[in-house]
mmCIF file of the N, C-alpha and C atoms, coordinates in Angstrom:
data_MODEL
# 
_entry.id   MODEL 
# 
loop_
_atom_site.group_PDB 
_atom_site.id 
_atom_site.type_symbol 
_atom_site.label_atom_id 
_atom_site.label_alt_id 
_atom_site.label_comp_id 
_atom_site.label_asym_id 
_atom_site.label_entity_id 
_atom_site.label_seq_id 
_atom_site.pdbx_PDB_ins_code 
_atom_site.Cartn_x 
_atom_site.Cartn_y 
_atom_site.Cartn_z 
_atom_site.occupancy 
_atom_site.B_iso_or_equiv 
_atom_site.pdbx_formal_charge 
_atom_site.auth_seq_id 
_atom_site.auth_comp_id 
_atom_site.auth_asym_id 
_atom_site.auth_atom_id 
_atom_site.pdbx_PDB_model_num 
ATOM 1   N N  . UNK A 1 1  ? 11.752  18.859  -5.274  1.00 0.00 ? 1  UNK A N  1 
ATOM 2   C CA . UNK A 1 1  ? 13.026  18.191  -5.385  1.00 0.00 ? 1  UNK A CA 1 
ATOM 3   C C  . UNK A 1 1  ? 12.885  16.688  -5.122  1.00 0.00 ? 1  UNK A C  1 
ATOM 4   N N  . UNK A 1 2  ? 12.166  16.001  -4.243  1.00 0.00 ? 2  UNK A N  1 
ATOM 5   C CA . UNK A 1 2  ? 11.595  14.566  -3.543  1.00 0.00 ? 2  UNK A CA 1 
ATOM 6   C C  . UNK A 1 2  ? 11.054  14.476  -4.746  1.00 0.00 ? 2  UNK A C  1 
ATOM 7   N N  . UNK A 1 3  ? 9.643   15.207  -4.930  1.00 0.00 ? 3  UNK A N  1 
ATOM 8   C CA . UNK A 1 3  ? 8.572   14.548  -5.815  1.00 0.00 ? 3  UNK A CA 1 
ATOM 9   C C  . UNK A 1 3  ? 9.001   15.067  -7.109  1.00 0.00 ? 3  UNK A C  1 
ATOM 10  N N  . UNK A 1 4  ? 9.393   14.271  -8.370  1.00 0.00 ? 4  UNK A N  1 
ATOM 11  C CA . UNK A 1 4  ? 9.592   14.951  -9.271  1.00 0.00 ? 4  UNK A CA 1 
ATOM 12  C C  . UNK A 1 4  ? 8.040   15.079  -10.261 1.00 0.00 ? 4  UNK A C  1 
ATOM 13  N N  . UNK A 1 5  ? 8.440   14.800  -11.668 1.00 0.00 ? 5  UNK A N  1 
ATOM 14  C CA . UNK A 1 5  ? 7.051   15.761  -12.230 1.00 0.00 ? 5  UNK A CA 1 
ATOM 15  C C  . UNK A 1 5  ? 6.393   14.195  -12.965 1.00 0.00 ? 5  UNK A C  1 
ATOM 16  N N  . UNK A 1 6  ? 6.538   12.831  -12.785 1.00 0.00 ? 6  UNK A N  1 
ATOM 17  C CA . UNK A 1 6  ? 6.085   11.729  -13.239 1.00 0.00 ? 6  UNK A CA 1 
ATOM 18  C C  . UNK A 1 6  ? 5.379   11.793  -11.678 1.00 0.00 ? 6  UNK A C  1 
ATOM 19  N N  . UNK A 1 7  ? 5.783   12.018  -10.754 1.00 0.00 ? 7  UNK A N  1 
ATOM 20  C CA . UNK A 1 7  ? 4.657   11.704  -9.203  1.00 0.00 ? 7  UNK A CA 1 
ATOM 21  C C  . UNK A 1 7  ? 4.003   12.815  -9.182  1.00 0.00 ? 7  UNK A C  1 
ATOM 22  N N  . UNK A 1 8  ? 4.271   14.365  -9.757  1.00 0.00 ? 8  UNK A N  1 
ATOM 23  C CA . UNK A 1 8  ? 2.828   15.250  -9.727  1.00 0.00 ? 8  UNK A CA 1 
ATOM 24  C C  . UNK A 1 8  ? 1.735   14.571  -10.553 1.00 0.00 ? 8  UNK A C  1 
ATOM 25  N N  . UNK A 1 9  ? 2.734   14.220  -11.617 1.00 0.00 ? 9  UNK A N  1 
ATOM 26  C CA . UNK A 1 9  ? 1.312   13.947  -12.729 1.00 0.00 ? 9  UNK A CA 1 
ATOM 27  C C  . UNK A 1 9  ? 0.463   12.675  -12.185 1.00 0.00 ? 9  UNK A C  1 
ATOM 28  N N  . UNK A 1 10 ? 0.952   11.815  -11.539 1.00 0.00 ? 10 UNK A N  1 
ATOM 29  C CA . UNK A 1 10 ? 0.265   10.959  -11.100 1.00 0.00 ? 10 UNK A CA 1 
ATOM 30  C C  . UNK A 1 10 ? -0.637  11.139  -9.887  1.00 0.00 ? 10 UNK A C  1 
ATOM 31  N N  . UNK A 1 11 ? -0.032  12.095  -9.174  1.00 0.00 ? 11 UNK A N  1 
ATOM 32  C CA . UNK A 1 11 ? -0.859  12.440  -7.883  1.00 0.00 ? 11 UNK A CA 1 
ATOM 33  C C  . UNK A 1 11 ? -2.038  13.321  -8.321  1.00 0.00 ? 11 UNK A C  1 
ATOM 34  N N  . UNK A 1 12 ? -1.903  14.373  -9.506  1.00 0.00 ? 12 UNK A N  1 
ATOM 35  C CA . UNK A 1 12 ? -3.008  15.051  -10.322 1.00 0.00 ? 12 UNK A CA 1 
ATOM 36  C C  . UNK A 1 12 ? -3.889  14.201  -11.311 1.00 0.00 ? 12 UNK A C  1 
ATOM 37  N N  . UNK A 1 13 ? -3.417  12.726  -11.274 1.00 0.00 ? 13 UNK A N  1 
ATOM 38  C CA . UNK A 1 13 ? -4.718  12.000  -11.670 1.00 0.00 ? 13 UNK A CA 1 
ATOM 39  C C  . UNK A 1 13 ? -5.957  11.522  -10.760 1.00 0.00 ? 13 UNK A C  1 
ATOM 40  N N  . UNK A 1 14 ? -4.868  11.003  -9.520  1.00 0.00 ? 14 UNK A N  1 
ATOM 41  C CA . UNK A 1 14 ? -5.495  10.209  -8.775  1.00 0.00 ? 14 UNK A CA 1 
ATOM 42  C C  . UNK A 1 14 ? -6.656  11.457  -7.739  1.00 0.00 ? 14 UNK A C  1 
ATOM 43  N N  . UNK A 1 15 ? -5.835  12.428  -7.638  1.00 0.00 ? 15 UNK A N  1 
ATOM 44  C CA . UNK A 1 15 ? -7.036  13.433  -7.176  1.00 0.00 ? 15 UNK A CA 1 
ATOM 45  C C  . UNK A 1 15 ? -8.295  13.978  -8.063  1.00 0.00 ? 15 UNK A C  1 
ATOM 46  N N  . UNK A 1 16 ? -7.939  13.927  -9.288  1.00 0.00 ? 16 UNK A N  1 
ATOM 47  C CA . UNK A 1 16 ? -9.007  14.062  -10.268 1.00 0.00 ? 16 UNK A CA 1 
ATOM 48  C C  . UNK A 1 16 ? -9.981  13.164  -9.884  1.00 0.00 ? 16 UNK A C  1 
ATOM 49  N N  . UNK A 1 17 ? -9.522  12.068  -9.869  1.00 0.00 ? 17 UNK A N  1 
ATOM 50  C CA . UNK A 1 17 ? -10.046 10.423  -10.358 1.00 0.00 ? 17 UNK A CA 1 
ATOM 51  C C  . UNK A 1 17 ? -10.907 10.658  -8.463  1.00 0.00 ? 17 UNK A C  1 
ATOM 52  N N  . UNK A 1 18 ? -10.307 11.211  -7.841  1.00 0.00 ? 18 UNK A N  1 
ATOM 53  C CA . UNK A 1 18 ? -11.268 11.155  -6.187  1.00 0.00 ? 18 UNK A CA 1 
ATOM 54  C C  . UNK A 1 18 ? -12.671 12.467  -6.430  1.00 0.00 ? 18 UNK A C  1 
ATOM 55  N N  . UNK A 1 19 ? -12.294 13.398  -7.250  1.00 0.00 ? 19 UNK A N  1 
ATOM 56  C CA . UNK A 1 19 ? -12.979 14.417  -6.954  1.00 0.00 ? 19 UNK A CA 1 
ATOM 57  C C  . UNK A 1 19 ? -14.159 14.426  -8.196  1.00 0.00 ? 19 UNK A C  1 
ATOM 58  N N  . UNK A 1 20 ? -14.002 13.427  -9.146  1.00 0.00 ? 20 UNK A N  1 
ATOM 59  C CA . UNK A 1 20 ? -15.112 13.466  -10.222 1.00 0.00 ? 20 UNK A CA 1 
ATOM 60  C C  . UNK A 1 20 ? -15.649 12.358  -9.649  1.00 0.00 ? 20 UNK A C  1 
ATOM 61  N N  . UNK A 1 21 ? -15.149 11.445  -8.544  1.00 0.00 ? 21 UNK A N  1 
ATOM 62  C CA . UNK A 1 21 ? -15.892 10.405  -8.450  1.00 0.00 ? 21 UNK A CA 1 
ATOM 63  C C  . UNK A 1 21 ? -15.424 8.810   -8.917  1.00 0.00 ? 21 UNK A C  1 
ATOM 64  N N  . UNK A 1 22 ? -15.165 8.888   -9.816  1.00 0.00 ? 22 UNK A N  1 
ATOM 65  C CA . UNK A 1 22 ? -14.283 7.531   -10.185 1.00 0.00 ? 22 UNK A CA 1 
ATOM 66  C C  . UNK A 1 22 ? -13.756 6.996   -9.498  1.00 0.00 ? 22 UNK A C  1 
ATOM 67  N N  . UNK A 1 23 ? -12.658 7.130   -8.631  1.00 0.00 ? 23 UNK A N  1 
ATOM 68  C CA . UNK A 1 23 ? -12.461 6.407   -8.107  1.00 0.00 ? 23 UNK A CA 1 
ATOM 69  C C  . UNK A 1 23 ? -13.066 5.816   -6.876  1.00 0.00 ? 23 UNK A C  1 
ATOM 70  N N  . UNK A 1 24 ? -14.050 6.497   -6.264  1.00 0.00 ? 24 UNK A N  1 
ATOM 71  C CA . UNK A 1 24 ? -15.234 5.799   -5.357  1.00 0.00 ? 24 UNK A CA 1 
ATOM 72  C C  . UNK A 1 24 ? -15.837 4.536   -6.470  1.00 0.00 ? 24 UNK A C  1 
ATOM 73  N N  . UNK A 1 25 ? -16.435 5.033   -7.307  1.00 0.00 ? 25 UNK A N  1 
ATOM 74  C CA . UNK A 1 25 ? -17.192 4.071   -8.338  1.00 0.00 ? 25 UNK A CA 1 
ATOM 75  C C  . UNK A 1 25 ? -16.382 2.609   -8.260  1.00 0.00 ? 25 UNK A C  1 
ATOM 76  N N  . UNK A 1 26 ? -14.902 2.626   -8.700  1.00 0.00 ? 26 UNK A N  1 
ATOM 77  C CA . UNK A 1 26 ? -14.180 1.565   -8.924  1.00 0.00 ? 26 UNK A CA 1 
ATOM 78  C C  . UNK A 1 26 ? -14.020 1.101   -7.871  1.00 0.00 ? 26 UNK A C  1 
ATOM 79  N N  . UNK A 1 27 ? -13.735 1.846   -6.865  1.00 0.00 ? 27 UNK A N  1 
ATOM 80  C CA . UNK A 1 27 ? -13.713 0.637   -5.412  1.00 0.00 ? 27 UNK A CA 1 
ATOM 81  C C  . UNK A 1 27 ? -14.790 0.459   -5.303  1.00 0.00 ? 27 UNK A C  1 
ATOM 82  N N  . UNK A 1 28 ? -15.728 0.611   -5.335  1.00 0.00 ? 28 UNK A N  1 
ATOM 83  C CA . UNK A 1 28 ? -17.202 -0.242  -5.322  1.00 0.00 ? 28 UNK A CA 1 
ATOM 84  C C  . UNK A 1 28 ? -17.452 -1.179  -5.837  1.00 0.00 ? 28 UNK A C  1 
ATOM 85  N N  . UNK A 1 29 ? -17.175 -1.418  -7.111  1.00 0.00 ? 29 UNK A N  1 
ATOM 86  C CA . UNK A 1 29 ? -17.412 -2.066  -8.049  1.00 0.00 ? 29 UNK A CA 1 
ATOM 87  C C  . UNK A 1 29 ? -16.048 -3.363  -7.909  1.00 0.00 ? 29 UNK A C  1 
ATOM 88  N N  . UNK A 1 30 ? -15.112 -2.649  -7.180  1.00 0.00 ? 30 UNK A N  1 
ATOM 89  C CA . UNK A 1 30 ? -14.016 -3.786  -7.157  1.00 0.00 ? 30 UNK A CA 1 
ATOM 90  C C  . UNK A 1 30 ? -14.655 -5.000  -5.977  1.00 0.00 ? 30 UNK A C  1 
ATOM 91  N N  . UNK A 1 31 ? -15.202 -4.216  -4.984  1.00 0.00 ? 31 UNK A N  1 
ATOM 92  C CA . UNK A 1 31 ? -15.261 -4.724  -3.722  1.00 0.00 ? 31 UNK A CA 1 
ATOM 93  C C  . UNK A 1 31 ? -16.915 -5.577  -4.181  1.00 0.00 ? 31 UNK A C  1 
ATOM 94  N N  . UNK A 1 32 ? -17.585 -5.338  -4.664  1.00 0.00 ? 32 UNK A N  1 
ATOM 95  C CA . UNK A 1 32 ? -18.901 -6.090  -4.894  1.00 0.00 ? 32 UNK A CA 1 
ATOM 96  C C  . UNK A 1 32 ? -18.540 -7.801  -5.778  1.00 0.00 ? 32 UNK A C  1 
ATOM 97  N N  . UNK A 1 33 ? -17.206 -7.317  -6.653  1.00 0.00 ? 33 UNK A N  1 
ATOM 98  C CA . UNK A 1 33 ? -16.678 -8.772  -7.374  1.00 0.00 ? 33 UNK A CA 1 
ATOM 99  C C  . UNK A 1 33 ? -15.671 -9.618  -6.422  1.00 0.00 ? 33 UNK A C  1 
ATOM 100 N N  . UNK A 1 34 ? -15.515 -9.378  -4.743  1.00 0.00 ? 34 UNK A N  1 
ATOM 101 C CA . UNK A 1 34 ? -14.514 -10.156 -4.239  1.00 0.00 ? 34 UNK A CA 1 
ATOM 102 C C  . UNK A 1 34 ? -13.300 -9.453  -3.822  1.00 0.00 ? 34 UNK A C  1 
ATOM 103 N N  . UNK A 1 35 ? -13.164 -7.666  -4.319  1.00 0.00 ? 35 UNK A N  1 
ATOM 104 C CA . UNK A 1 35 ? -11.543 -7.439  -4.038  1.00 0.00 ? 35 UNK A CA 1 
ATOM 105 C C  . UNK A 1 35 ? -10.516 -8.235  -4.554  1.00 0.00 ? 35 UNK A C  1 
ATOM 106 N N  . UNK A 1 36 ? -10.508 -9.173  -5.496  1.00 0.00 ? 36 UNK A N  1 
ATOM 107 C CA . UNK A 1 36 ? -9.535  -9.808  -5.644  1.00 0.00 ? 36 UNK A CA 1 
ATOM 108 C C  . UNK A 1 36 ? -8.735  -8.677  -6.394  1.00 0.00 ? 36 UNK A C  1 
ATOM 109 N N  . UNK A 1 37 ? -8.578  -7.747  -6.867  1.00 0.00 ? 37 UNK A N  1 
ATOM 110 C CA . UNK A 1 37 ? -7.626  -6.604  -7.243  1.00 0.00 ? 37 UNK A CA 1 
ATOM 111 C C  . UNK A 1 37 ? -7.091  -6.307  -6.336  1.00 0.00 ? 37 UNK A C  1 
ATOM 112 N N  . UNK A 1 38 ? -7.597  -5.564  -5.103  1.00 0.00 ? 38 UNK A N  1 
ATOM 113 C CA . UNK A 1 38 ? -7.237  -5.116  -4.001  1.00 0.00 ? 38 UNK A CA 1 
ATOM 114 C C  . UNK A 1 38 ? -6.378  -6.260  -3.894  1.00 0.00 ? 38 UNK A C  1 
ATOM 115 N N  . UNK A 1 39 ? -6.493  -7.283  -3.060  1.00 0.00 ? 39 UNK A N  1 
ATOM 116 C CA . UNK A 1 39 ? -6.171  -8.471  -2.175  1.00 0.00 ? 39 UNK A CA 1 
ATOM 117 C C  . UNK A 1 39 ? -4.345  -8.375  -3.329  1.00 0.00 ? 39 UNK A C  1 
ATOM 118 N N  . UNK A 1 40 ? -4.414  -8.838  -4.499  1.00 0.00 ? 40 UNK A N  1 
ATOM 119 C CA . UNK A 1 40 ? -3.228  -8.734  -5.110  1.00 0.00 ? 40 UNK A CA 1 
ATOM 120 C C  . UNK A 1 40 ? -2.471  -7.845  -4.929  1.00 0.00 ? 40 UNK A C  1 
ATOM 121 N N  . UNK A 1 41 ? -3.083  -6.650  -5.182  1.00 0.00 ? 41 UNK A N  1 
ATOM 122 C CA . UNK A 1 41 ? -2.013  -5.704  -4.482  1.00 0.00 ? 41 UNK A CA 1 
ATOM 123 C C  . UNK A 1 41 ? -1.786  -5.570  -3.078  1.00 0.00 ? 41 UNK A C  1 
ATOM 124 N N  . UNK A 1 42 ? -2.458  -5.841  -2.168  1.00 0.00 ? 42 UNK A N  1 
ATOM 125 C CA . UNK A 1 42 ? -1.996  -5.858  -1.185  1.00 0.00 ? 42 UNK A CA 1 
ATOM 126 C C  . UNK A 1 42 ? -1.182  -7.263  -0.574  1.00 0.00 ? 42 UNK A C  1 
ATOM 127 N N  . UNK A 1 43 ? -1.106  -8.465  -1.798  1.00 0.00 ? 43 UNK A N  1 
ATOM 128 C CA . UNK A 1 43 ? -0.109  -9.369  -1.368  1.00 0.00 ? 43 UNK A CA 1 
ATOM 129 C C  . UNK A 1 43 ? 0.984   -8.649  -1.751  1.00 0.00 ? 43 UNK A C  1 
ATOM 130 N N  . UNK A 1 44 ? 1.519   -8.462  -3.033  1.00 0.00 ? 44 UNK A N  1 
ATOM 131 C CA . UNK A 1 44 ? 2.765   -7.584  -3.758  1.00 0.00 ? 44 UNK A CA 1 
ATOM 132 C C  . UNK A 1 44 ? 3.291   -6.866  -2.847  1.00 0.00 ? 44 UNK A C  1 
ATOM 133 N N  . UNK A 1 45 ? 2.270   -5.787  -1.669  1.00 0.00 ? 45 UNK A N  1 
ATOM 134 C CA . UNK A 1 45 ? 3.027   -5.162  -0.739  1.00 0.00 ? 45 UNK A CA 1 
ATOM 135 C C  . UNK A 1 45 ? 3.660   -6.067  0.363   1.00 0.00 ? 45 UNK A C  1 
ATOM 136 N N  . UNK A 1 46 ? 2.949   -7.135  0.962   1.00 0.00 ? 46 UNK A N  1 
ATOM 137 C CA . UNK A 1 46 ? 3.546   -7.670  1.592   1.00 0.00 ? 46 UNK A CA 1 
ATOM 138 C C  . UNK A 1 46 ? 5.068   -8.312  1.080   1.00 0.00 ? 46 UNK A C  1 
ATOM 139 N N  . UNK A 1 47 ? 5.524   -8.713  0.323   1.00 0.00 ? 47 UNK A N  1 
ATOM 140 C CA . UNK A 1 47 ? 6.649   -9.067  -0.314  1.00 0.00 ? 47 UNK A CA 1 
ATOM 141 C C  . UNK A 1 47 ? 7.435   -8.192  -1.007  1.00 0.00 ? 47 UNK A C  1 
ATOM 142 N N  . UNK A 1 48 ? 7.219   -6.804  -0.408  1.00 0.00 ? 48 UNK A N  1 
ATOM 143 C CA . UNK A 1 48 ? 8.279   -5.798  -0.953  1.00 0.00 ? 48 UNK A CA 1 
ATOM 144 C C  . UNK A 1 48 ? 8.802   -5.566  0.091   1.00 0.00 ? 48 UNK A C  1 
ATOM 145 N N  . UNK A 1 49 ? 10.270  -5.280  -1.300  1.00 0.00 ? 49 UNK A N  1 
ATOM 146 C CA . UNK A 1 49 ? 11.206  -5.134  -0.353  1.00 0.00 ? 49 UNK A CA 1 
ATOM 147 C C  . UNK A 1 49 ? 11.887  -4.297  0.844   1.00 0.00 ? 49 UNK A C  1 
ATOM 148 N N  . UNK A 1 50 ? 10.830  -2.909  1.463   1.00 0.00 ? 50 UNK A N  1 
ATOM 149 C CA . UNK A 1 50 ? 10.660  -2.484  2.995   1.00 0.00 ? 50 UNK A CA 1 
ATOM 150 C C  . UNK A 1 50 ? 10.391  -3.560  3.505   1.00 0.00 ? 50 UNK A C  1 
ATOM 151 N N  . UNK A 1 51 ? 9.153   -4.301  3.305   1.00 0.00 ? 51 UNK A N  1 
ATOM 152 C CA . UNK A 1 51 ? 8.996   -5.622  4.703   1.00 0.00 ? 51 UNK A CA 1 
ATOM 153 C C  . UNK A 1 51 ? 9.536   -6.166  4.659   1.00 0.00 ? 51 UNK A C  1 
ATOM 154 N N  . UNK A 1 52 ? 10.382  -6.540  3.949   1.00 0.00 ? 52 UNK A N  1 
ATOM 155 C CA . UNK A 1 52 ? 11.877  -7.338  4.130   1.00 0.00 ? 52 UNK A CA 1 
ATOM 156 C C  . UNK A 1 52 ? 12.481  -7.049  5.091   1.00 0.00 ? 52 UNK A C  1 
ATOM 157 N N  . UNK A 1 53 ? 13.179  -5.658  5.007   1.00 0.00 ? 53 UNK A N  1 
ATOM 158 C CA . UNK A 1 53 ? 13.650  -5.097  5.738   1.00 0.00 ? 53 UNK A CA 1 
ATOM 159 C C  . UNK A 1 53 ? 13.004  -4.499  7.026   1.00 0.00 ? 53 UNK A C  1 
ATOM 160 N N  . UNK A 1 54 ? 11.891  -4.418  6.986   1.00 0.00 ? 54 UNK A N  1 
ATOM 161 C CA . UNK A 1 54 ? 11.261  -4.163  8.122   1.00 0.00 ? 54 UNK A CA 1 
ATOM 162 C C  . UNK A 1 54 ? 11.356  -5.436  8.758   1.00 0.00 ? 54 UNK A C  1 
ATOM 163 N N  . UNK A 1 55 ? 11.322  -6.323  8.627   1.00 0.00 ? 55 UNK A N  1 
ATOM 164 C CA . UNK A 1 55 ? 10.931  -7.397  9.412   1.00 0.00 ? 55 UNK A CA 1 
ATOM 165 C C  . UNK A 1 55 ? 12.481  -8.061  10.197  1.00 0.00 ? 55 UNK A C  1 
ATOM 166 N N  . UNK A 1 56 ? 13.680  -7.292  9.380   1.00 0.00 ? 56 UNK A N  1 
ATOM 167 C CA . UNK A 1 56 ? 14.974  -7.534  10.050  1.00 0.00 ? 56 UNK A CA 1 
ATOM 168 C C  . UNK A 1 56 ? 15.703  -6.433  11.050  1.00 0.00 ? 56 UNK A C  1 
ATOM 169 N N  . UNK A 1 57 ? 14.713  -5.468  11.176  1.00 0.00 ? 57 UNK A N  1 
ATOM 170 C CA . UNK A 1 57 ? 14.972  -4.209  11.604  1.00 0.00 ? 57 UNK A CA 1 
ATOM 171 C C  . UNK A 1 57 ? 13.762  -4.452  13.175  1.00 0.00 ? 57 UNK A C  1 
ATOM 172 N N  . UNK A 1 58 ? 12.778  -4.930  13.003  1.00 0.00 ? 58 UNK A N  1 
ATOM 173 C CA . UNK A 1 58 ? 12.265  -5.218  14.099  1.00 0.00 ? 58 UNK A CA 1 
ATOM 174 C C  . UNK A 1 58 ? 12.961  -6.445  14.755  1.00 0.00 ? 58 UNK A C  1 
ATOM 175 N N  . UNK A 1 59 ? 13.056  -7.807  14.427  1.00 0.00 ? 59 UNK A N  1 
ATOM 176 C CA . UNK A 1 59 ? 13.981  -8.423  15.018  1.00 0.00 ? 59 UNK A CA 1 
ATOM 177 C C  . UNK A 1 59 ? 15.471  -7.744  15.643  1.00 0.00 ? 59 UNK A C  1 
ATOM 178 N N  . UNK A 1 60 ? 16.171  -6.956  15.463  1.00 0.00 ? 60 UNK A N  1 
ATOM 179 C CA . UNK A 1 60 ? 17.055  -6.393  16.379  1.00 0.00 ? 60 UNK A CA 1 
ATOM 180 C C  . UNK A 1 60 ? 16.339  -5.642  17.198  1.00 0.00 ? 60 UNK A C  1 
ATOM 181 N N  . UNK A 1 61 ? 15.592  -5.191  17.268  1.00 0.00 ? 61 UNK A N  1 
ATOM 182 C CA . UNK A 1 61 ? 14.349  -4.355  18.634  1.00 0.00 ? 61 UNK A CA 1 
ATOM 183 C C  . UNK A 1 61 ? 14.143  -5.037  19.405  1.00 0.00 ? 61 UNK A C  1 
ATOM 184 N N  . UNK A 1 62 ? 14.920  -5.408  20.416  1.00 0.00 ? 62 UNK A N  1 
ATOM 185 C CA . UNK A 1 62 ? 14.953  -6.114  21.269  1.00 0.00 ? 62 UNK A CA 1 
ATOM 186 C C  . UNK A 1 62 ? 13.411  -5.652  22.794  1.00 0.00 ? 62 UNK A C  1 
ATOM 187 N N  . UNK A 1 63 ? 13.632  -3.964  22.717  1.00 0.00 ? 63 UNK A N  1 
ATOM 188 C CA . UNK A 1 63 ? 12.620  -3.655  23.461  1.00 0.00 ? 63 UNK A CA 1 
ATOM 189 C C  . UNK A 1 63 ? 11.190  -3.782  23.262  1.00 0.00 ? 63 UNK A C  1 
ATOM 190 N N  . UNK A 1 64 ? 10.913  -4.241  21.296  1.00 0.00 ? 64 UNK A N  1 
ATOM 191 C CA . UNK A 1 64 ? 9.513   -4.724  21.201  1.00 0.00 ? 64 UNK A CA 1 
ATOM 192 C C  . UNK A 1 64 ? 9.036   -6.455  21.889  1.00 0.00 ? 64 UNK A C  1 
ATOM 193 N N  . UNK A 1 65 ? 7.867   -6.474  21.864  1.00 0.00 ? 65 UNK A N  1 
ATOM 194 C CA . UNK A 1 65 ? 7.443   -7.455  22.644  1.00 0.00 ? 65 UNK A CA 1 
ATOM 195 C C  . UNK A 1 65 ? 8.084   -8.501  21.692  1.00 0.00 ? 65 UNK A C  1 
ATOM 196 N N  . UNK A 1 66 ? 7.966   -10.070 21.747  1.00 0.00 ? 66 UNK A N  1 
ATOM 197 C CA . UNK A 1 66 ? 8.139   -11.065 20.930  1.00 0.00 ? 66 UNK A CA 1 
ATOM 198 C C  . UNK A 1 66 ? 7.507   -10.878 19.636  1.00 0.00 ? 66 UNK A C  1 
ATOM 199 N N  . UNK A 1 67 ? 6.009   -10.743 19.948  1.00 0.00 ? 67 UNK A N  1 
ATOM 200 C CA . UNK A 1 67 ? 5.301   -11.200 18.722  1.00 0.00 ? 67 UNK A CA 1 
ATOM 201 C C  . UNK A 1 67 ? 4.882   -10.224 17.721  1.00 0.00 ? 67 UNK A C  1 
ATOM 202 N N  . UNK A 1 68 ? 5.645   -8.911  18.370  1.00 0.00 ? 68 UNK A N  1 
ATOM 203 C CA . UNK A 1 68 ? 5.885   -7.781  17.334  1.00 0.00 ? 68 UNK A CA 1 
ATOM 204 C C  . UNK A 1 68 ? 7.227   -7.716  16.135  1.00 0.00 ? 68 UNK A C  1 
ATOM 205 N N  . UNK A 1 69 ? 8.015   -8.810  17.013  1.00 0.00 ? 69 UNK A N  1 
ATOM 206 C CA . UNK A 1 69 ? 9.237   -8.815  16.046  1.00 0.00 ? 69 UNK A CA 1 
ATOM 207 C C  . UNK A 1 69 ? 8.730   -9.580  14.939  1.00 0.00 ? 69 UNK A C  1 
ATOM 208 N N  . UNK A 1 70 ? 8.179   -10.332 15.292  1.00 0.00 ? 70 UNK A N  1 
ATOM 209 C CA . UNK A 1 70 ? 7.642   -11.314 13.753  1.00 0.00 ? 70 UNK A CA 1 
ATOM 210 C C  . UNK A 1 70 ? 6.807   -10.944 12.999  1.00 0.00 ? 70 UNK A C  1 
ATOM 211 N N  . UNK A 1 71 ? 7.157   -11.469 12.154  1.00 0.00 ? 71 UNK A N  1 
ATOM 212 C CA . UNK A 1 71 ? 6.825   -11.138 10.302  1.00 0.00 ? 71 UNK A CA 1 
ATOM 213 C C  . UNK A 1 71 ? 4.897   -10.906 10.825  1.00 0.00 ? 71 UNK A C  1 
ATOM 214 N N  . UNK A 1 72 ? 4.239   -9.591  10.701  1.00 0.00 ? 72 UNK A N  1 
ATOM 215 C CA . UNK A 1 72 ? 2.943   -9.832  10.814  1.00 0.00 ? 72 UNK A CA 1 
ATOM 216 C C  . UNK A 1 72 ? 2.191   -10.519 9.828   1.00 0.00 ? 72 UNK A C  1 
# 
């Protein structure tokens, strides 16, 4: 009901893609040229819109320390 059948099919690639191997291969091969693939996607996550909201949802948390409320 959550996962409909566009996220099975995708989750039945990406396990394919772990269990023939491929996708070890490609992170290898990503990480030997710099990660700059990785690194992009992991800017894109930083600027989505949960850490948005995460980052206004920890600022009212008054019981976290200071430098947990801010944007990591």
């Amino acid at each position: 009901m959550v996962v409909g059948d566009n996220t099975r099919k995708a989750m039945k690639k990406v396990l394919k893609q772990i269990q023939n191997g491929s996708f070890a291969k490609e992170w290898i091969k990503e990480n030997k040229k710099g990660g700059k693939k990785f690194a992009k996607l992991r800017e894109g996550a930083k600027r989505h819109q949960i850490e948005e909201v995460g980052e206004q949802l920890r600022k009212m948390m008054s019981w976290l320390p200071r430098r947990r409320r801010a944007r990591r």
